[in-house]
C-alpha positions in Angstrom: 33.1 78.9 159.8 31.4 82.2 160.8 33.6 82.4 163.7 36.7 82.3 161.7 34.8 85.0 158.8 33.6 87.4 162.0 36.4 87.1 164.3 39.6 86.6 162.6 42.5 89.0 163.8 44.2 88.8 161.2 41.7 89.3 158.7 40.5 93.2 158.0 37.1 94.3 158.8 36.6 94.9 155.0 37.4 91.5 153.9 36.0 90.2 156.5 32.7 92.3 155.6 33.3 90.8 152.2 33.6 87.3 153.2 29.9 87.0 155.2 28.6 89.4 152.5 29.9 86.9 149.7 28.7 83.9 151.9 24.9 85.6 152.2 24.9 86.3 148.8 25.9 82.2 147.2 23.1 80.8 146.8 21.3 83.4 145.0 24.7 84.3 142.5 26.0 81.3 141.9 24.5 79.8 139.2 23.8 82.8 137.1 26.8 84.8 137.4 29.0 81.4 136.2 31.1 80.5 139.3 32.4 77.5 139.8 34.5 76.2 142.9 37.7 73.7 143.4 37.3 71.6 146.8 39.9 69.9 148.0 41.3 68.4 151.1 44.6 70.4 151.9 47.6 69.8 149.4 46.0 67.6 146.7 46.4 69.7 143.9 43.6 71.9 144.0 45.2 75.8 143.9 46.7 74.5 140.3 43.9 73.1 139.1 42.0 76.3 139.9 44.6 78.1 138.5 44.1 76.4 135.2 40.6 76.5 135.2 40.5 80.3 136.0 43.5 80.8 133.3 41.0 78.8 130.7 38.1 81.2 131.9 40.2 84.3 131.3 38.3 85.1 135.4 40.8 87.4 137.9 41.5 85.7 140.7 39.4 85.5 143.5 40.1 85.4 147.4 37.3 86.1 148.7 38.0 90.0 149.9 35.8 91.5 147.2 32.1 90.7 146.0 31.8 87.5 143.7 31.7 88.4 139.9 31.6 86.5 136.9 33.3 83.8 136.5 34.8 83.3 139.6 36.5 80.5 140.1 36.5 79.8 144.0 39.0 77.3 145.9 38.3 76.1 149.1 38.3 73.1 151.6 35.0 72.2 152.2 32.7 68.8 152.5 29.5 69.2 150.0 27.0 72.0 150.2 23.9 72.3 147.6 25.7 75.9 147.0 28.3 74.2 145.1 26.4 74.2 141.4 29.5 73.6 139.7 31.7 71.5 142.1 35.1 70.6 140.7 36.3 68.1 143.7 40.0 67.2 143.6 41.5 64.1 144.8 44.9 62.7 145.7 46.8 60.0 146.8 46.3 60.6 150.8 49.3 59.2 151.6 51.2 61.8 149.4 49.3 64.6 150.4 49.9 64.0 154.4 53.4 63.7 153.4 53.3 67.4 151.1 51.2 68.7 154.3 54.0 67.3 157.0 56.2 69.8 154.8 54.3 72.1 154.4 53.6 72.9 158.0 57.4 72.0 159.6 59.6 73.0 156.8 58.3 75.6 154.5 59.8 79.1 154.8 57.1 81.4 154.5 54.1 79.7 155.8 52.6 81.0 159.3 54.3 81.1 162.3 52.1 79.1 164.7 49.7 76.3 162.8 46.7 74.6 164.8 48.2 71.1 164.3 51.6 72.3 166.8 49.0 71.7 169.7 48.9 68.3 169.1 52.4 67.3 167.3 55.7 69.2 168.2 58.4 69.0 164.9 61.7 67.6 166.4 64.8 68.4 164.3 66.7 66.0 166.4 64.2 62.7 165.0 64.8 61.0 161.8 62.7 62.5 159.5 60.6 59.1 159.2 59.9 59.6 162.8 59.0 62.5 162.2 56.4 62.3 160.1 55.0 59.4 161.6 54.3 61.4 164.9 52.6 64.7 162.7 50.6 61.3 160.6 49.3 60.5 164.0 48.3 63.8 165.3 46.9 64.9 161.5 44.9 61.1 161.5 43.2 61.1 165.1 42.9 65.2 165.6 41.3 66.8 163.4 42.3 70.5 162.9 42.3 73.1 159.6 40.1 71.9 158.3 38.2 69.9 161.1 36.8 67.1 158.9 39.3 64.1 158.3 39.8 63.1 154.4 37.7 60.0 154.7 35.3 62.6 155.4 35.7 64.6 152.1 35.8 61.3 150.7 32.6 60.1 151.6 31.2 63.9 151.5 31.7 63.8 147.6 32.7 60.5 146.2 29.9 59.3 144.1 27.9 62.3 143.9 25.9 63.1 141.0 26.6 66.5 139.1 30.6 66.9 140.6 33.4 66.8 138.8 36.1 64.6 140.4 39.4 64.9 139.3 42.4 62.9 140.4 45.7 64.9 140.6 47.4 61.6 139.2 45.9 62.0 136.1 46.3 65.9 136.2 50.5 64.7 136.1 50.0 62.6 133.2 48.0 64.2 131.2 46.4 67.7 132.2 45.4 68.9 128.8 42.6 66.1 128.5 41.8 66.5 132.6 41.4 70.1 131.8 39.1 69.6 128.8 36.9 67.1 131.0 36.4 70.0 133.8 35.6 72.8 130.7 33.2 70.3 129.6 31.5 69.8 132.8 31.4 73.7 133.1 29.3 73.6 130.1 32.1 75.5 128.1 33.7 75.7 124.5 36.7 73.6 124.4 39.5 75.6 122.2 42.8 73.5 122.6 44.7 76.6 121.9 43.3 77.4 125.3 43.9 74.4 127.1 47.6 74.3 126.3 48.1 78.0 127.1 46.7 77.2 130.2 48.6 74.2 130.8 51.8 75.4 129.7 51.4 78.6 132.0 50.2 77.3 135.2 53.2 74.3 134.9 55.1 73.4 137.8 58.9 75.2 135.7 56.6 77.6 134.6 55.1 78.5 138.4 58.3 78.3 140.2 59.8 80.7 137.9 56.8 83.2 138.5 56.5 82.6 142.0 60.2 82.2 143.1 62.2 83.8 140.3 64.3 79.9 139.8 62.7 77.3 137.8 62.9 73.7 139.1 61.5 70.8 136.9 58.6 68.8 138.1 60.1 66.1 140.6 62.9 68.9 141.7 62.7 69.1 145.2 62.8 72.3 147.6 61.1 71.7 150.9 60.9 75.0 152.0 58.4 76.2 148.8 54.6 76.0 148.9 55.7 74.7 145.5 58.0 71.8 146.6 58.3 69.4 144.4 55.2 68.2 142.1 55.3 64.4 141.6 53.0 61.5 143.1 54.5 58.2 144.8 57.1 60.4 147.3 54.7 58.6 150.5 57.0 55.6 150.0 60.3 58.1 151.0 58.5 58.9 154.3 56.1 55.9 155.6 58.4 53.6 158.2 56.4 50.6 158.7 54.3 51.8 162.0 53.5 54.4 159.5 51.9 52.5 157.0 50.0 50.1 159.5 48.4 53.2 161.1 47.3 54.5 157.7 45.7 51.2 156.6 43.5 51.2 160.1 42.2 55.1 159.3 42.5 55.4 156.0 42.6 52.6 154.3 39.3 52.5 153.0 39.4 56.2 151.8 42.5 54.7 149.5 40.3 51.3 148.3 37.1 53.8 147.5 39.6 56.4 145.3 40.9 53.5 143.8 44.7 53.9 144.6 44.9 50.1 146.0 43.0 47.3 145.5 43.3 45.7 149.4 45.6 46.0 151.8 48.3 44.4 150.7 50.1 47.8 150.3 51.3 47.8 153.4 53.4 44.8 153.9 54.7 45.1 150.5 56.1 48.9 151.8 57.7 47.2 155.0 59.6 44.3 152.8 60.9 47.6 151.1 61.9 48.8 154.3 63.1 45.7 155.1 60.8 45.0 158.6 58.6 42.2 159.3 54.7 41.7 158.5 52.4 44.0 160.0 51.3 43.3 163.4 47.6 45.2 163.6 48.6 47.2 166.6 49.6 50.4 165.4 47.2 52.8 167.0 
């Protein structure tokens, strides 16, 4: 982490000045200047949920290449630190959010041009696009590169933890009004509902894609070349071919059981009679 905040060529010495200051200066601020943070694991939600929280707060956004002021609301992938007074941890399905990452990092236009994960995983054009995927699933699952941890990590970094807000992005689909309330609450805020569906309404996915790409799409509308590509939970079962899913249950499985998204393991046989292949066999790895 200091590395990355001292070193970084792409990142000005005046942020990067900003960054170690802000990171000196946490523990002390924190609490009594109001700021709260978002943790996530990569693509489970978390930039629009801090986005809501931060349009509910009526706070300026914050990237971290100024000094922390009040009300900040901070995003960031991280596993749990005592600096966190106000942790607002955000889950998701991780089967849909290795499948948003896989496009993320192989399809979308504008991200970077070279990505840690291409030392371990090379995207082939020429491969089905379930083939695909399963090879990046296999680097992302047994390397672990931006961030370092795995998810079972964050998972067992946050889950159960007293004083944290967790937050599944699930429900954030359904019903984001009463989500949001729950995280004001926790922040030890006023609810006023005329707030929480201003902020709803403004930071939806129609809404965002206007703002951010000038076209709206409706939630479920895909374009796999957007940061914002298509909104909607379930789209794993258009991408896991049956190795796919047995490699997931060995490494992640438990994360899945713990965040409640399936009971056992029975998941995974009922995604291969979808897909039309026989019974796992227990020797994906």
């Amino acid at each position: 982490m200091w590395r990355e905040r001292i070193f970084n060529p792409n990142v000005s010495l005046k942020t990067r000045g900003y960054q170690v200051a802000n990171a000196l200066l946490s523990p002390f601020v924190v609490g009594p200047l109001g700021i709260s943070h978002v943790l996530e694991f990569p693509k489970s939600g978390g930039s629009w949920i801090r986005n809501m929280v931060r349009s509910y707060l009526g706070s300026e956004p914050f990237y971290n290449d100024r000094l922390l002021f009040r009300d900040a609301v901070i995003h960031g992938h991280r596993l749990h630190r005592f600096v966190y007074r106000r942790p607002i941890v955000v889950v998701r399905d991780p089967r849909d959010l290795y499948t948003s990452l896989y496009h993320h990092e192989c399809h979308m236009d504008d991200r970077e041009s070279r990505l840690s994960i291409e030392r371990h995983f090379t995207h082939d054009p020429e491969r089905s696009v379930d083939d695909d995927f399963e090879a990046y699933l296999r680097a992302r699952l047994i390397e672990p590169n931006h961030p370092w941890f795995f998810f079972s990590q964050f998972v067992d970094s946050w889950a159960g933890r007293p004083s944290t807000c967790l937050v599944r992005y699930e429900d954030f689909l359904i019903e984001p009004e009463t989500q949001l309330i729950r995280i004001v609450r926790f922040l030890g805020r006023r609810v006023d509902l005329d707030r929480i569906r201003e902020a709803v309404e403004i930071n939806s996915f129609a809404a965002q894609t206007r703002i951010r790409y000038g076209q709206e799409r409706a939630q479920g509308e895909e374009d796999n070349s957007k940061f914002l590509r298509k909104g909607v939970a379930g789209d794993w079962r258009n991408h896991f071919n049956a190795d796919a899913c047995e490699l997931f249950e060995k490494l992640e499985g438990p994360s899945l059981r713990r965040l409640g998204y399936e009971r056992d393991a029975s998941w995974v046989d009922a995604q291969r009679e979808a897909l039309g292949a026989p019974p796992a066999t227990g020797n994906a790895v």
